[in-house]
N, C-alpha and C positions, 0 to 999 in steps of 0.2 A: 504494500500500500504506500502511496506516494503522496505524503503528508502536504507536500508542498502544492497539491489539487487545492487543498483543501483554502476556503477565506475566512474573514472571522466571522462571516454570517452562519456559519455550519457550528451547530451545537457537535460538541467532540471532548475527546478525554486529551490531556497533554502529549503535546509531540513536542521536541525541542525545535523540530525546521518550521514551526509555524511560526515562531519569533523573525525571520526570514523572508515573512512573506509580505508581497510588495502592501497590502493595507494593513496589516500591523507593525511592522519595522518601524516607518515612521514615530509611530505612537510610542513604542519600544523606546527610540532614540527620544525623543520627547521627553519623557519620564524620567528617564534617566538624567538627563540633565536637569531638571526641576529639581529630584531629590535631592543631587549634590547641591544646588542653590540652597534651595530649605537647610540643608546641614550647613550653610557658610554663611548664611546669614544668621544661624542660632533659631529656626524654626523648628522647635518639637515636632515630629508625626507619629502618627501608630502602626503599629504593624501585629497582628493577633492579639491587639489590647492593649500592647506594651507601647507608653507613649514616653520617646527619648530622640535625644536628638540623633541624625544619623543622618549619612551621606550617599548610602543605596538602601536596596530591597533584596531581596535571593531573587532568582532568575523564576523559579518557579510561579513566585505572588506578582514577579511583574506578566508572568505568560496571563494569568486571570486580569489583569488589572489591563493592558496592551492590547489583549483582542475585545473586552468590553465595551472598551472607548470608542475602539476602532469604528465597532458595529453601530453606537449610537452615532457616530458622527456622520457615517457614510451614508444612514438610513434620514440621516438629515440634511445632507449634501447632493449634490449631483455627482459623480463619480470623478472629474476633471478638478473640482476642487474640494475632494477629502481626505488628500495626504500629506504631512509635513506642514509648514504653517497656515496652508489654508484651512488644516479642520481645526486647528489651535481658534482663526477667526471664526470659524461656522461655530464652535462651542458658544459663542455670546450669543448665539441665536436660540437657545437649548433650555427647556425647563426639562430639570433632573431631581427625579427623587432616588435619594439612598436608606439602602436597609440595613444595619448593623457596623455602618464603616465610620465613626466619628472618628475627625482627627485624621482621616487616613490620604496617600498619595492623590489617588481617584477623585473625590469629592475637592481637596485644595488645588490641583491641578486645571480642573473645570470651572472652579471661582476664579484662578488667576487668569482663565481665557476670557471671564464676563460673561458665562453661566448662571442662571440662579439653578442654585443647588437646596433641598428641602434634605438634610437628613437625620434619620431614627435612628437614635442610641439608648439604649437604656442606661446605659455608663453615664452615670452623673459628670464625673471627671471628662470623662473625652469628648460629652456633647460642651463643657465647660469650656473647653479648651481651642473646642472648634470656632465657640463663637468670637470668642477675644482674640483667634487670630484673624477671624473673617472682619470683624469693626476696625480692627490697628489697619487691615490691608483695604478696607474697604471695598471688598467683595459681596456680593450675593448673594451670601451663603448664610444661611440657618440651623442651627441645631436642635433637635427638643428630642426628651427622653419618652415621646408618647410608644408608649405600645401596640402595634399593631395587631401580636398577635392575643389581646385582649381585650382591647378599644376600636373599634370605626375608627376609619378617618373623618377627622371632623369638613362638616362642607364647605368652608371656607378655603382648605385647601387648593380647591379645583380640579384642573387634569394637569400631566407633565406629556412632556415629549419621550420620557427614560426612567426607566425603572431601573437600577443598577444593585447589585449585590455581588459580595465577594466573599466567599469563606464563613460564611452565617449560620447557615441553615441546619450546618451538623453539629449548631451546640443547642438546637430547637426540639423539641420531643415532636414526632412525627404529624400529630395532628395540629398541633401550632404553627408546623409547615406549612399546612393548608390551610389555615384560616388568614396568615401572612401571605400567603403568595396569591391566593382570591382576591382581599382587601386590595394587594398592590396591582394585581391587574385591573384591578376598575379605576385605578386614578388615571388609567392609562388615557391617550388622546384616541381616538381613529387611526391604526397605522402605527403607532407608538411601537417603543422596542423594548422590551425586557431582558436584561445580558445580568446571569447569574452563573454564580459560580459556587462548588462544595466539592466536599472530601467523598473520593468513587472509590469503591472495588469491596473486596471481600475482607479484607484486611485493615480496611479504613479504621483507627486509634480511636475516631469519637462515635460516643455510643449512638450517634443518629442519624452516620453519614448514611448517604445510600450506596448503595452495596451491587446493586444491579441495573440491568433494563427497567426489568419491572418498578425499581421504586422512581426512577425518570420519569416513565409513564406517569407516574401518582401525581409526581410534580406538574408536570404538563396537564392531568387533567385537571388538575387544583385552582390552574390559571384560567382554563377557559378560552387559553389562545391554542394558536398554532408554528409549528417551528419556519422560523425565519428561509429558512433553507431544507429545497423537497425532500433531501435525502434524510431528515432527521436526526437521531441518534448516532454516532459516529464514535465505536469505541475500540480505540490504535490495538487495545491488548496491550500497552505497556502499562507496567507498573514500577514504583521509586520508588527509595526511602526517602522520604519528605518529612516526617518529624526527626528530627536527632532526638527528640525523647523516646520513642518505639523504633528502635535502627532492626528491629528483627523483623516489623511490617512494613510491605509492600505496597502499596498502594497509588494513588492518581489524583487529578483534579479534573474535575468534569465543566467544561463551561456551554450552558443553553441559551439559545438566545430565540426569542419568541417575539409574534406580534400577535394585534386584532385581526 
């Protein structure tokens, strides 16, 4: 299988050559030099919770973070102008909601384009930390610790162009999955894109990652959408060691990305 078919509209489990491919590279390279900014100018971010300051990501969080963007940008761009600094300008054109990422690369990256960004944290500290850098840089961006998977969204909110999430959903007990991933599909617009991402395979370390097809499916149908890309599910068969805390489990990251 020849990963590099594949673009970031195709829901799939990690390959390293999709970091390589002409609509995520960009984005890739993008981030990457944002984070080293954020460390040189003394800007905290988070990465699995842990909010310090730093100058990268591992390659693996930026694979979920690089193809997500990609897809929301490209699904808001014409094709001729969604790579490299033109999707950096199409992001001010972008209402994005986030689910679980305060503080994180993703959501400050899209405020530094002129994005208004809406994101869910239940972390007191990191939705705290979002907002006091969003007022100092005077960005777009918002933080609140509402819960989705317990509360509606309130209707003030409205619709976004992007649903985003990254590494969430496998610290959620499986039916709170699906009461979060319904809720966020209906903020969605007409056409709108949902780009999420969680821990895949059989081996997956957190007790709620999904484990196969069939729990995808569950996700997919929780949303009510359909996959961005006809081929749907796309799973390489590779598996990493990706926690250095479980170096004896194997496992992957799965990123789907769905529309209305």
């Amino acid at each position: 299988m020849n990963t590099n078919d594949f673009t970031c509209r195709t829901s799939k489990t990690l390959a390293w050559a999709d970091l390589r491919a002409a609509d995520v590279a960009p984005l890739y390279a993008e981030l990457r030099k944002f984070a080293w900014r954020l460390g040189m100018n003394g800007t905290q971010f988070a990465v699995n919770g842990i909010l310090k300051r730093r100058w990268w990501v591992r390659r693996a969080k930026m694979w979920e973070y690089a193809r997500g963007l990609a897809c929301i940008l490209r699904a808001k761009q014409s094709k001729d102008n969604a790579e490299g600094q033109s999707a950096r300008r199409g992001a001010g054109e972008t209402r994005v909601i986030d689910f679980g990422g305060g503080a994180t690369l993703p959501i400050f990256w899209l405020a530094s384009c002129g994005a208004e960004v809406l994101c869910l944290d239940v972390d007191a500290r990191l939705a705290e930390h979002t907002n006091r850098v969003a007022k100092e840089r005077g960005w777009k961006l918002q933080a609140t610790t509402h819960d989705l998977t317990h509360e509606a969204a309130p209707a003030e909110w409205g619709q976004f162009d992007a649903v985003i999430s990254f590494s969430v959903l496998e610290h959620i007990p499986f039916a709170q999955q699906e009461v979060a991933l319904a809720r966020l599909a209906g903020l969605l617009r007409p056409d709108g894109v949902m780009a999420i991402t969680f821990d895949y395979g059989a081996e997956a370390a957190q007790p709620f990652a999904i484990r196969d097809a069939a729990g995808v499916e569950r996700l997919v149908r929780a949303t009510g959408l359909e996959f961005l890309d006809a081929r749907g599910f796309v799973d390489t068969g590779e598996r990493f060691v990706l926690d250095k805390r479980h170096r004896t489990k194997r496992f992957t990251f799965a990123s789907l990305v769905m529309t209305g």
